[in-house]
Structure formats: structure tokens, C-alpha cells
N, C-alpha and C positions, 0 to 999 in steps of 0.2 A: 180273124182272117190270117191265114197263113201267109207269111211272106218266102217268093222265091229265093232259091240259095244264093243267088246271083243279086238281088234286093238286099240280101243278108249280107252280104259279103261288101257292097259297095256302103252301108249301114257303119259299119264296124270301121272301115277304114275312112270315111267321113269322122267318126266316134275318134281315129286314133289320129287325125289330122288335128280337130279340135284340142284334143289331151296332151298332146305335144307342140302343140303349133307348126305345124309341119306342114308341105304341099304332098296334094297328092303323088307328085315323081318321090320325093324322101321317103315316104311310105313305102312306096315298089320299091325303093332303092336297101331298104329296112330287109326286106322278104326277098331280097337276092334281085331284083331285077333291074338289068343296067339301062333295058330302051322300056321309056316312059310311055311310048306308045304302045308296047306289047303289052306292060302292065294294065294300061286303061283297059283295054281290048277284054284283058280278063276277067275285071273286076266287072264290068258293061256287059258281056256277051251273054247271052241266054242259056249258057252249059254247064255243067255240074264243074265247081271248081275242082282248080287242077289238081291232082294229088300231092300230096306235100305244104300247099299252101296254109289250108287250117294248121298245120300244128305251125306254124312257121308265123301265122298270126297270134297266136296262144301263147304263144312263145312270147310273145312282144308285154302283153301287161296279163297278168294273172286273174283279173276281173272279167275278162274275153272269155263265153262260155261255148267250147266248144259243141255241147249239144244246138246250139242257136243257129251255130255256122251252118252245121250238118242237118239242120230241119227237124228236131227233134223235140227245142226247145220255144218257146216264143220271147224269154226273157235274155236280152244281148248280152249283161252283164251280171256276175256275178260280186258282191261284195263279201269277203268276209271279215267273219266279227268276233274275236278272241277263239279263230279256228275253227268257226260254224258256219255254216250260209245264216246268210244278212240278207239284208236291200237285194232287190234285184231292182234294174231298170230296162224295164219294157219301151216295146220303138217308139211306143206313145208319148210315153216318158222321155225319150231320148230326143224326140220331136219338139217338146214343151222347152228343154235346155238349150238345144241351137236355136230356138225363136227367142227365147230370156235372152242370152247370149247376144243375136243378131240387134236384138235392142238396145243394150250396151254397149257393143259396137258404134252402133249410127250415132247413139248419145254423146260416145265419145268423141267423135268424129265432128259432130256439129259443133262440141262446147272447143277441140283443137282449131275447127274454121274461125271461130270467134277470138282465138289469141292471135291466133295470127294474124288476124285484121289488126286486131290493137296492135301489136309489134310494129306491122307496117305503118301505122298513122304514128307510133312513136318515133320510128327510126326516121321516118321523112318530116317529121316536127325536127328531129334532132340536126336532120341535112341542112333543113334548111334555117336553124340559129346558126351551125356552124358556116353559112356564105355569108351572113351578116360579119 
């Protein structure tokens, strides 16, 4: 199933948010654009992107396959491998590593919840030898 260019393009730049840890405003801000609302508008909006923007995305990592942006291809990224095409990673694919990912995340999150409970039962053990 083909994805819209407008799917594609909001894809890639989820893709370059994740690979840099970036927010979506640093992204548009990457690609020239100073209001973070204009950016969304275009990465969202249902219309052929804007001219200039794919090469200006291409431009950003060398793996970004410009046939993908432009609908010509189904594979997002391109890897290459001693100067050949390698790996590709399809949305499917791409799909599979921000859920890996998003799991990580929470895992990490939950086992940081847990230090910092102990921290606070240390530090208030520690309060309260030091009022003795």
C-alpha cells in the first residue's frame, strides 16, 4: 500500500526526530523554517510538498531516499555498504523500531521511577538521623 507524500514526509521527519533526538520544531528549524506552526501545517497538510523541501531533507542524512519522499519508492531509507545499496528500511520496518524503542523508553522510565523512590526513602532516612 502506497503511502501519501504527505504520510511520507511526516515518516522521515518522525525518522529524523528519533535519529537525532530532536523536537519536531528543531527539525523545521534544520529545513529553514522559523514558525513551528508553518512547519507542522506542512508536514500535516494533504498537498504535494513544498518545492525545495525533499532536497533540503536529503540533505539532512544521506540514508533519506529521495525516490520515497517523491512516491516513487516504498523503502524510507537507504543504507549503504562499502559504496552499494545495503539494508533498506521499509515504514513497516520503521514501525517495528519506534515500538522497540517506545518500549525502552517506558522500561527506562519505570526502572528511573524506582530510583527515585529509593533516593527519597534515603534522603528522608538521612533527614531524619540528622534531627536526632
Amino acid at each position: 500500500m502506497e503511502l501519501p507524500k504527505v504520510n511520507r514526509l511526516l515518516a522521515v521527519t518522525k525518522w529524523l526526530q528519533v535519529q537525532r533526538g530532536l523536537s519536531m520544531a528543531e527539525v523545521g528549524q534544520l529545513l529553514g523554517y522559523k514558525n513551528n506552526t508553518h512547519f507542522s501545517q506542512v508536514v500535516h497538510r494533504p498537498q504535494p510538498i513544498p518545492e525545495g523541501v525533499v532536497e533540503k531533507i536529503v540533505s539532512l542524512d544521506p540514508r533519506i531516499n529521495r525516490d520515497y519522499l517523491e512516491g516513487r519508492s516504498e523503502n524510507m531509507l537507504i543504507q549503504e555498504n562499502e559504496g552499494g545499496p545495503g539494508d533498506v528500511i521499509t515504514p513497516q520496518g520503521l514501525a517495528q523500531i519506534v515500538s522497540d524503542l517506545t518500549g525502552t523508553i517506558r522500561e527506562q522510565q519505570a526502572t528511573i521511577r524506582e530510583q527515585n523512590a529509593m533516593l527519597r526513602t534515603l534522603i528522608e532516612a538521612h533527614i531524619g538521623h540528622a534531627d536526632e
